[in-house]
C-alpha positions as CSV (number, residue, x, y, z in Angstrom):
1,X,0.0,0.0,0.0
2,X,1.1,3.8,-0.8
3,X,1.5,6.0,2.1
4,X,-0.3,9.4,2.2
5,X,0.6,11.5,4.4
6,X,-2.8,13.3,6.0
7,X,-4.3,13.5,9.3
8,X,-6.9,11.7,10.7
9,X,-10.8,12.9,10.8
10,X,-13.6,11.1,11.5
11,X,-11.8,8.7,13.4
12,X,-13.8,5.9,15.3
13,X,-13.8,2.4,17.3
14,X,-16.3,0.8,18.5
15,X,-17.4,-1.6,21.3
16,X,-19.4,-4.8,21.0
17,X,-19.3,-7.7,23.0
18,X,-16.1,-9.0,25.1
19,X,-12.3,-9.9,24.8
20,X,-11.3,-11.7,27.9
21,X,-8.9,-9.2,29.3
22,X,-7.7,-10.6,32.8
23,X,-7.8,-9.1,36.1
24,X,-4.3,-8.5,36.9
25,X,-3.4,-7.9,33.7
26,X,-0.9,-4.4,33.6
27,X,-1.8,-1.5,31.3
28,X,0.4,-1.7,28.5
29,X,0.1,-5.4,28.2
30,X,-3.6,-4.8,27.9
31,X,-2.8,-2.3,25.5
32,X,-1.2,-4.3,23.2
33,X,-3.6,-7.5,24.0
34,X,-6.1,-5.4,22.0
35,X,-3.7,-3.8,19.3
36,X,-5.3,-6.9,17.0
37,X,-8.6,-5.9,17.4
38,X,-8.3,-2.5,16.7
39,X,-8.1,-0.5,13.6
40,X,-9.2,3.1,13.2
41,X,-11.8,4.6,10.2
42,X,-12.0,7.8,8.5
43,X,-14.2,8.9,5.6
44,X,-12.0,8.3,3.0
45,X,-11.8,4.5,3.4
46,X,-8.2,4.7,4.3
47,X,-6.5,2.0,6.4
48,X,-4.4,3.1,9.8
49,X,-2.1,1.4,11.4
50,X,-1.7,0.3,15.2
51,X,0.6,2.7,15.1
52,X,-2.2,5.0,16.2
53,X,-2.5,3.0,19.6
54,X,0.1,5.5,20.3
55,X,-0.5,8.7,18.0
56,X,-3.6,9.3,17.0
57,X,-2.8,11.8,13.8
58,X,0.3,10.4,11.9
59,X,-0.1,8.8,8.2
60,X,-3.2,6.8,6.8
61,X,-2.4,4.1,3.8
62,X,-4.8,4.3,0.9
63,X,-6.5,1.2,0.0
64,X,-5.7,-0.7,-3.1
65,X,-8.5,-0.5,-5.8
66,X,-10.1,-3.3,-7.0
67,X,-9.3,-4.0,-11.2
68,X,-12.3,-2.5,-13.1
69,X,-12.2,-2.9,-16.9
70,X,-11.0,-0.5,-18.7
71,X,-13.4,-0.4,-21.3
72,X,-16.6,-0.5,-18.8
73,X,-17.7,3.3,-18.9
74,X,-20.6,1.7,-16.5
75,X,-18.0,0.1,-14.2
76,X,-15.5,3.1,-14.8
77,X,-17.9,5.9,-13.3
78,X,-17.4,5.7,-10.1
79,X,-13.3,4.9,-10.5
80,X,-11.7,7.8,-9.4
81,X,-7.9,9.3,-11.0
82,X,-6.0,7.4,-8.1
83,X,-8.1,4.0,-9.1
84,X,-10.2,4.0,-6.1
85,X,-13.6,2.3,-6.5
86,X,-16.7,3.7,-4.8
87,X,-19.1,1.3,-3.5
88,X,-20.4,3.4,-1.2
89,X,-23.2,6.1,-1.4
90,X,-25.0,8.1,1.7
91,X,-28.5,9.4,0.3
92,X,-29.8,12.5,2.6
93,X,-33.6,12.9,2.7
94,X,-33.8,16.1,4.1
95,X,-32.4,19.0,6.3
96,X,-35.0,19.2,8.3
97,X,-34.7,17.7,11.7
98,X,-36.5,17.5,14.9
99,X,-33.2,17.9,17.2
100,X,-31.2,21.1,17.3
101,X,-27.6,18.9,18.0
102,X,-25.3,21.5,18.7
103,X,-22.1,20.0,16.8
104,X,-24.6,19.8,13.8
105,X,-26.8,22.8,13.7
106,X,-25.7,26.9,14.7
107,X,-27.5,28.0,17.6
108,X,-29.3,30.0,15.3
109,X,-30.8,27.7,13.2
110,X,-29.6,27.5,9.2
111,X,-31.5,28.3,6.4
112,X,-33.1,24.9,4.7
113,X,-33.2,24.3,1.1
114,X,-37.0,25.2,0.2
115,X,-39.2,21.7,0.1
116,X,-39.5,22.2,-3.9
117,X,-35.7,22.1,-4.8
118,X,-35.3,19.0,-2.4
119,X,-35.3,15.4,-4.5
120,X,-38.5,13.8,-4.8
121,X,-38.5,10.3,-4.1
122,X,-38.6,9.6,-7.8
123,X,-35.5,11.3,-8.4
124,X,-34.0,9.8,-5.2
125,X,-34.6,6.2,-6.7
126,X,-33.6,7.2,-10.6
127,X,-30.0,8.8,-9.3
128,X,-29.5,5.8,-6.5
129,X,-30.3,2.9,-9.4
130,X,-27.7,4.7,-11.3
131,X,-25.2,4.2,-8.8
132,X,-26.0,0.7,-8.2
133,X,-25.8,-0.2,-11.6
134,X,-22.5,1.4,-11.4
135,X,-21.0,-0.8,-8.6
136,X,-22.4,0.7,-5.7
137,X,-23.5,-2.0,-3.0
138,X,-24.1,0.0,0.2
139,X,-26.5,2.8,0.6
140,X,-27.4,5.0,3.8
141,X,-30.0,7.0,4.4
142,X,-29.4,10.4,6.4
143,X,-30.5,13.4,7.0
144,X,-31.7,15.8,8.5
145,X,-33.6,13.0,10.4
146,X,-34.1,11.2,8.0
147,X,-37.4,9.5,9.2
148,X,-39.5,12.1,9.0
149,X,-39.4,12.0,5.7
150,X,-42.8,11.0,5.4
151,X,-42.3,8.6,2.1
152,X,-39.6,7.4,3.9
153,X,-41.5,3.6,3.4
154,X,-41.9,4.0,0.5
155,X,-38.3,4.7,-0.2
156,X,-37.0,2.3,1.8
157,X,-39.1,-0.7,-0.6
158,X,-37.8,0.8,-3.4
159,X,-34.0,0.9,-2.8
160,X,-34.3,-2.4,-1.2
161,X,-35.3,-3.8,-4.4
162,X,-32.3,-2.8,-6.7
163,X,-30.4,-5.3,-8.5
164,X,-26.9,-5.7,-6.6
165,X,-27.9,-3.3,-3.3
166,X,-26.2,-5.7,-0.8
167,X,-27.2,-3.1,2.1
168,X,-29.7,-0.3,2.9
169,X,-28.5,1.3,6.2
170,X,-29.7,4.4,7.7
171,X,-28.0,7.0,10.4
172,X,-31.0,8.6,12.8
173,X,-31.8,10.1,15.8
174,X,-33.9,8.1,17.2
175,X,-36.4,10.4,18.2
176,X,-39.9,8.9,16.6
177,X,-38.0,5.6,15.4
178,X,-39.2,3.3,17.9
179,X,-43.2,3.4,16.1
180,X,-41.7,3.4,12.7
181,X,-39.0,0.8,13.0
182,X,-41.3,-2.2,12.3
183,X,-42.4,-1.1,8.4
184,X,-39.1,0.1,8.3
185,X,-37.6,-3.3,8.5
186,X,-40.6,-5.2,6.3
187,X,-39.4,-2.5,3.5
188,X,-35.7,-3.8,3.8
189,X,-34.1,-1.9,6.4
190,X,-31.3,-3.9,7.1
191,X,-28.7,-1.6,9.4
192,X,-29.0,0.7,11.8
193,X,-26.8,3.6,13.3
194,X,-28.9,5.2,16.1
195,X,-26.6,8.7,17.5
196,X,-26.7,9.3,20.9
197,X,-24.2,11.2,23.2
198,X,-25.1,11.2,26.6
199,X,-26.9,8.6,28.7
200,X,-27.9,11.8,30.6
201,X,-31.0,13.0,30.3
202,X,-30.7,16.4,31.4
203,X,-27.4,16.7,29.4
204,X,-29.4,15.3,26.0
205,X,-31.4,18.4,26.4
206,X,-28.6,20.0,26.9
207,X,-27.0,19.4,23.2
208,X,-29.3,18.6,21.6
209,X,-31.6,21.7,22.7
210,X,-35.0,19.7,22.7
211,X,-36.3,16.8,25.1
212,X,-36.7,13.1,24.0
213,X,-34.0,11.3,25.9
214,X,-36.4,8.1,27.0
215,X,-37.3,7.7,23.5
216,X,-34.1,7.4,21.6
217,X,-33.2,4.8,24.3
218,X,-36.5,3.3,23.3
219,X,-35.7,2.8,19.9
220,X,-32.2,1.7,20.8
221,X,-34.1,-1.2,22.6
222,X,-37.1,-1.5,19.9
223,X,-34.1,-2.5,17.3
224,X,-32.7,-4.7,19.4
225,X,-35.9,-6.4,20.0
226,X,-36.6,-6.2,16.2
227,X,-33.9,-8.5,15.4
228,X,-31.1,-5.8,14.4
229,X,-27.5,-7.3,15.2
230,X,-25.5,-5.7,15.8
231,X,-27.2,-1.5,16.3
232,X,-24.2,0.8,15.9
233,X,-24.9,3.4,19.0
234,X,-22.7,6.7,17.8
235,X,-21.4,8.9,20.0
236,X,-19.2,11.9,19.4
237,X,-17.1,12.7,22.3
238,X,-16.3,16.4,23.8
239,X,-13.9,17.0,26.1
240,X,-16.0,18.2,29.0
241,X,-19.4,17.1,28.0
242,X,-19.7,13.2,27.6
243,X,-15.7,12.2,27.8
244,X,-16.5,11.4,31.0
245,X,-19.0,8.5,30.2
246,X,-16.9,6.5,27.5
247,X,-16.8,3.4,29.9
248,X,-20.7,3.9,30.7
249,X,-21.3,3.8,27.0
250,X,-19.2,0.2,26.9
251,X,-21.8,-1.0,29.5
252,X,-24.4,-1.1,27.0
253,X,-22.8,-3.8,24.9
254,X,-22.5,-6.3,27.8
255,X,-26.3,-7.7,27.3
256,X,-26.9,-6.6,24.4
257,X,-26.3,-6.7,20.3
258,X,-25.1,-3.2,20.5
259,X,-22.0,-1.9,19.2
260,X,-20.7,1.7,20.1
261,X,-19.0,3.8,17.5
262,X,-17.0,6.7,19.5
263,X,-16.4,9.3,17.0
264,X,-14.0,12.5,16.8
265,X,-15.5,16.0,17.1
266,X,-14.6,17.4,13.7
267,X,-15.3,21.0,12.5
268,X,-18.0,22.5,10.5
269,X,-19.4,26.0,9.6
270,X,-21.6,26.7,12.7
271,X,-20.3,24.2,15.2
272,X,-18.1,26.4,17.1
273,X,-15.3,23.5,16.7
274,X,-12.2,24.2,19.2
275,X,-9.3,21.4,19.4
276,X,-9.7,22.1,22.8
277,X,-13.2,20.0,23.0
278,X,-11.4,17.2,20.8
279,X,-10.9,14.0,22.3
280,X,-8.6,12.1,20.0
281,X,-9.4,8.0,20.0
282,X,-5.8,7.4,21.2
283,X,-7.0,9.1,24.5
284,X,-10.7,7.3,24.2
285,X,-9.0,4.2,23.7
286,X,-6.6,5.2,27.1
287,X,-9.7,5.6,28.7
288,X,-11.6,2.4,27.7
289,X,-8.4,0.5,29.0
290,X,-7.5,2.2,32.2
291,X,-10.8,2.0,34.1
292,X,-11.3,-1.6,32.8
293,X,-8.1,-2.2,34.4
294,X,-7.9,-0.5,37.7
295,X,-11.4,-1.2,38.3
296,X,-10.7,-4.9,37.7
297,X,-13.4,-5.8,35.1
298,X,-12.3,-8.6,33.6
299,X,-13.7,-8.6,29.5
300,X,-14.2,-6.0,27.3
301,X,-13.6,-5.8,23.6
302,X,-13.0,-3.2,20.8
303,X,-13.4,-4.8,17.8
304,X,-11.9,-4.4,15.1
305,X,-13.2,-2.1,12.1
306,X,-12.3,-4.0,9.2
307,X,-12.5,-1.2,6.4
308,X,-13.3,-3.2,2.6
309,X,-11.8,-1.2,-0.4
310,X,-14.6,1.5,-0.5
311,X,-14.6,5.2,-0.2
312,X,-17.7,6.8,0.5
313,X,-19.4,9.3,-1.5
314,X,-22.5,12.0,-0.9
315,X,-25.7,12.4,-2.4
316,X,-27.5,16.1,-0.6
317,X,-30.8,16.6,0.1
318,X,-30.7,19.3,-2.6
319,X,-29.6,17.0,-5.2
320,X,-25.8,17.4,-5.0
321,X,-23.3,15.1,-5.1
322,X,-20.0,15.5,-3.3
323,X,-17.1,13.2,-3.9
324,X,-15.5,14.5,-0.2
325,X,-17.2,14.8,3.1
326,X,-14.3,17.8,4.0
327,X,-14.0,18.9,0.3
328,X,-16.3,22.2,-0.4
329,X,-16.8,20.8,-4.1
330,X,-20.0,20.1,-5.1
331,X,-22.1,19.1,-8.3
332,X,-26.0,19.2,-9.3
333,X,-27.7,16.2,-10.2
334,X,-31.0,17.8,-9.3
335,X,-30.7,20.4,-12.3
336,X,-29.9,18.0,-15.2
337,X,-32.2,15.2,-14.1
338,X,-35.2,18.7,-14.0
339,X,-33.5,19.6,-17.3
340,X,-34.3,16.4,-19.2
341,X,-30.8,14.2,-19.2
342,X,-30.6,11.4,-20.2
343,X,-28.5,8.5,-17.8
344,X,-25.7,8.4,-20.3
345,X,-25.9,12.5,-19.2
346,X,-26.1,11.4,-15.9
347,X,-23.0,9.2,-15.6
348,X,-21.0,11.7,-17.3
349,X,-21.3,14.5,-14.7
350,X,-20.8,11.5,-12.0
351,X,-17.9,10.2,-13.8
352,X,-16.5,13.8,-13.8
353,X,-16.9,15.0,-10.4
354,X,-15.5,11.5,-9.1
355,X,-12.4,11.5,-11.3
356,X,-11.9,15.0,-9.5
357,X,-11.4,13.9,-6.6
358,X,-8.1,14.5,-4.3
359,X,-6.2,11.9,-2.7
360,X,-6.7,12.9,0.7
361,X,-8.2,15.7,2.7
362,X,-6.2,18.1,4.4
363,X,-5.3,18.1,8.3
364,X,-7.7,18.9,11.0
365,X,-6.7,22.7,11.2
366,X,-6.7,23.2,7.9
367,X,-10.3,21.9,7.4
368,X,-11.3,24.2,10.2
369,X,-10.5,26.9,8.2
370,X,-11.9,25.6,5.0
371,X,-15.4,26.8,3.7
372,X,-18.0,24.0,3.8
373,X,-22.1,23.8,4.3
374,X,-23.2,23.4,8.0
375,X,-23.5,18.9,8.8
376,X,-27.6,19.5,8.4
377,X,-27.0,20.4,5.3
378,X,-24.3,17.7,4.5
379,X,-26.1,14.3,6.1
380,X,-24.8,13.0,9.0
């Protein structure tokens, strides 16, 4: 594999059921007892090394791309200049939401794209068929929340159904899932990330500005009930707010299918980002170790992420596709399709806007200072 020298965003591990981890056992042997279970995520699909046990932001490898054919324009669309094949596609359904997250959303409130130049469901299903055709196996739904969408069934049966759609995930609050959740999974719902990041109520209302606490752990339990295994809890960690219930959030996994995906605070426009309210994994990590170890608990696990050859890309609310979560780059799909293209049109402006693509974002600081759209706007 080709180093490329970047630093790490959107880092994440997660916890799920247990590694026997003995009693007695020291720090640093634990430490390294788990180095083989560990690996590290970011949005670009890129592979760290254990390394980061020790350093959180050093180097990422990029992934090897599978062989496409080169005469497969079909194939060759989502193939970007480096030879990295996309396989992965997040839909957002809207920008609307019923939670006022406060790493998500400006205190006061952004302006939403008006509820005419949002994609229609047809247009939702014409552009995602596209990509499946195209090699594109995975789809997530977000938002906005994206279940209040209110054809949200109806969307769900209808990318279920696509020819080579190996998964139809979707990110969501939580807050009215519990209700919906049943349809949800008869219209092929099939993964589930549910956020939540604080098992405190009054805190909840704190960052997230709105009640509804009891109900997100509701549907948490509803899933679980449902059949989903595992359901990915996420949690983004603040230094100062929730960093001090990392081993609380662990505790959930011990009866339960759940798995919980700590994730790095990362900036966007409105969020008031400072590095001093980052909590790097390394130090999560530190944290998930120590207390299990002084305290004597004998199993816990962090699993291991393993990361297939994918890199993700981003279909907006408004129709836009962007090739980069951190990248301010952006390309209408909404316009042509309203325009009258044709697929073949289509594939071309995908193609293009893919083969743009860099070959890694920039550092943490410099995507601070970076113009990009509020997350509401982007899809969680």
């Amino acid at each position: 594999m080709t180093p490329v020298k970047s630093y790490s965003t959107m880092t994440r591990f997660q916890c799920s059921e247990y590694l026997h981890v003995p009693k007695n056992l020291g720090l640093n042997s634990a430490k390294s007892r788990i180095k083989s279970f560990f690996q590290l995520g970011s949005d670009h699909g890129q592979l760290l090394t254990t390394n980061h046990i020790e350093n959180s932001w050093t180097r990422t490898y990029a992934t090897m791309p599978e062989k496409i054919p080169e005469d497969d324009p079909i194939s060759n669309m989502l193939v970007d200049s480096f030879g990295r094949q996309h396989t992965y596609l997040r839909i957002s359904l809207t920008e609307r939401c019923n939670l006022r997250c406060q790493y998500c959303m400006p205190a006061e409130g952004v302006e939403l794209t008006p509820g005419s130049k949002v994609m229609s469901q047809n247009e939702i299903v014409r552009l995602a068929s596209l990509f499946v055709h195209s090699g594109v196996n995975k789809i997530r739904l977000t938002g906005g929340e994206p279940s209040i969408r209110k054809d949200i069934e109806e969307i769900c049966s209808q990318l279920s159904n696509l020819r080579g759609l190996k998964t139809l995930a979707m990110t969501t609050n939580g807050l009215t899932l519990a209700r919906k959740l049943p349809k949800l999974k008869e219209c092929g719902l099939n993964l589930l990330n549910i956020s939540l990041d604080t098992l405190v109520p009054a805190k909840f209302e704190f960052m997230t500005r709105r009640k509804g606490h009891e109900r997100v752990m509701e549907s948490i339990h509803t899933a679980v009930d449902l059949g989903y295994n595992p359901v990915k809890v996420n949690c983004v960690v603040m230094r100062g707010f929730n960093d001090d219930e990392i081993c609380d959030f662990v505790e959930l996994t011990k009866e339960k299918p759940i798995n919980v995906r700590f994730i790095e605070f990362m900036p966007f426009d409105g969020n008031v980002w400072n590095v001093k309210k980052l909590v790097s994994y390394a130090e999560m990590l530190d944290i998930v170790v120590r207390v299990n170890v002084i305290q004597g608990l004998k199993e816990f696990k962090i699993t291991q992420q393993k990361l297939p050859r994918i890199l993700q890309l981003r279909l907006l609310a408004d129709g836009n596709l962007k090739v980069c979560l951190f990248g301010p780059s952006e390309v209408s799909l909404r316009d042509p399709i309203r325009e009258g293209a044709d697929d073949n049109e289509l594939r071309q402006i995908i193609g293009a806007a893919v083969k743009r693509k860099k070959g890694s974002h920039a550092g943490m600081f410099d995507i601070a200072k970076t113009p990009n759209r509020p997350m509401i706007h982007i899809g969680g």
